[in-house]
C-alpha positions in Angstrom: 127.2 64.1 102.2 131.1 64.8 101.6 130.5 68.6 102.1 128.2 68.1 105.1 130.7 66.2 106.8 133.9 68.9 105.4 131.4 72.1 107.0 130.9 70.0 110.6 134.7 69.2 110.6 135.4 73.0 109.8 132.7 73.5 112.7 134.3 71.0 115.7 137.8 72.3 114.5 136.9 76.1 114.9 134.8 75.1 118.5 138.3 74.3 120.1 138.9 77.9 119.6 137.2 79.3 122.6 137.2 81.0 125.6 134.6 80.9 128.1 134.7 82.3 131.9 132.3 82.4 134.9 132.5 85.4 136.7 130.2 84.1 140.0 129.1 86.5 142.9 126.2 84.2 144.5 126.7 79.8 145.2 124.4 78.3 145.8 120.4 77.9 147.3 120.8 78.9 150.8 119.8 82.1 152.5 123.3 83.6 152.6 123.8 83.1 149.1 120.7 84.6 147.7 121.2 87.7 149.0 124.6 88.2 147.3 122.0 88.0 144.2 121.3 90.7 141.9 118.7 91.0 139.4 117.9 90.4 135.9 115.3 92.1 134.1 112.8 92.0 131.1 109.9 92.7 129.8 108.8 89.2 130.5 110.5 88.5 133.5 112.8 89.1 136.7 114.9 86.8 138.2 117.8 86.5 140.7 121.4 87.0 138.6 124.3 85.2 140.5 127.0 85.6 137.5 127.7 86.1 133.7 129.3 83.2 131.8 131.4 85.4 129.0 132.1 83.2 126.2 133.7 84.0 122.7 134.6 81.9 119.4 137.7 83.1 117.1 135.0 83.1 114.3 132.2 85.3 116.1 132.4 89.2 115.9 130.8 89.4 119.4 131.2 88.0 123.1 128.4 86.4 124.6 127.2 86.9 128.1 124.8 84.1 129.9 122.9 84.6 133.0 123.8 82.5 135.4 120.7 81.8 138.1 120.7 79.9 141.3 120.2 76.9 139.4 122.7 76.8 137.0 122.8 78.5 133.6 120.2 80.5 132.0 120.9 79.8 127.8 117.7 82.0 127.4 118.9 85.3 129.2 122.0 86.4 127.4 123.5 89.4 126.1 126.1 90.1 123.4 129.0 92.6 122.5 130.4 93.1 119.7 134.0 92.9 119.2 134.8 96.8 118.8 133.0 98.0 121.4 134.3 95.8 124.2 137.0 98.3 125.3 134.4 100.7 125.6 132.1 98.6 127.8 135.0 97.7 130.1 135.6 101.6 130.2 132.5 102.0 131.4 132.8 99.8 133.8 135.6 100.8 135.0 134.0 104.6 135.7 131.6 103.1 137.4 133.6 100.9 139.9 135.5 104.2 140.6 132.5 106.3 141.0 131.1 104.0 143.3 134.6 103.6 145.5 134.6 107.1 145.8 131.8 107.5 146.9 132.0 105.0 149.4 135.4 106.7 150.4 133.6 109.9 151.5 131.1 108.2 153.7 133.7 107.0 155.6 
């Protein structure tokens, strides 16, 4: 009981190591809202996507991402990164917000 009681201390300490963000597009039930929706996808289902929750533990070697849906979050729809390849993903990002600015840019 001692060392069950040492490994959930060692658990509650390590849990106030955290950082955990809601990046939110879409607030929100009404009609407005819902359209600033995007989608998530699966083989099992589709649903409207109105954020990410990114949340990471100083013990992990990944971040994890959580759907966040019109009505709250989704704990079952979630992604994760690991650790060495965040840089990478951001990168990727990044290209793509530039693309897509550019792009925009000579429509103009």
């Amino acid at each position: 009981m001692k060392k069950l009681k040492i490994y959930f201390g060692k658990i509650l300490k390590a849990m106030n190591n955290l950082i955990e963000k809601e990046i939110v597009w879409s607030k929100g039930k009404t009609r407005e809202e819902m359209s600033k929706q995007t989608f998530w996808s699966s083989s099992k289902d589709c649903s409207g996507l109105s954020g990410l929750e990114v949340r990471a533990y100083d013990f992990n070697v990944h971040v994890g991402c959580t759907a966040i849906t019109s009505q709250g979050r989704s704990h079952n729809k979630y992604f994760q990164i690991p650790v060495d390849k965040i840089e990478e993903f951001c990168d990727a990002l990044m290209e793509a917000k530039q693309l897509m600015e550019s792009k925009k840019n000579e429509n103009i």
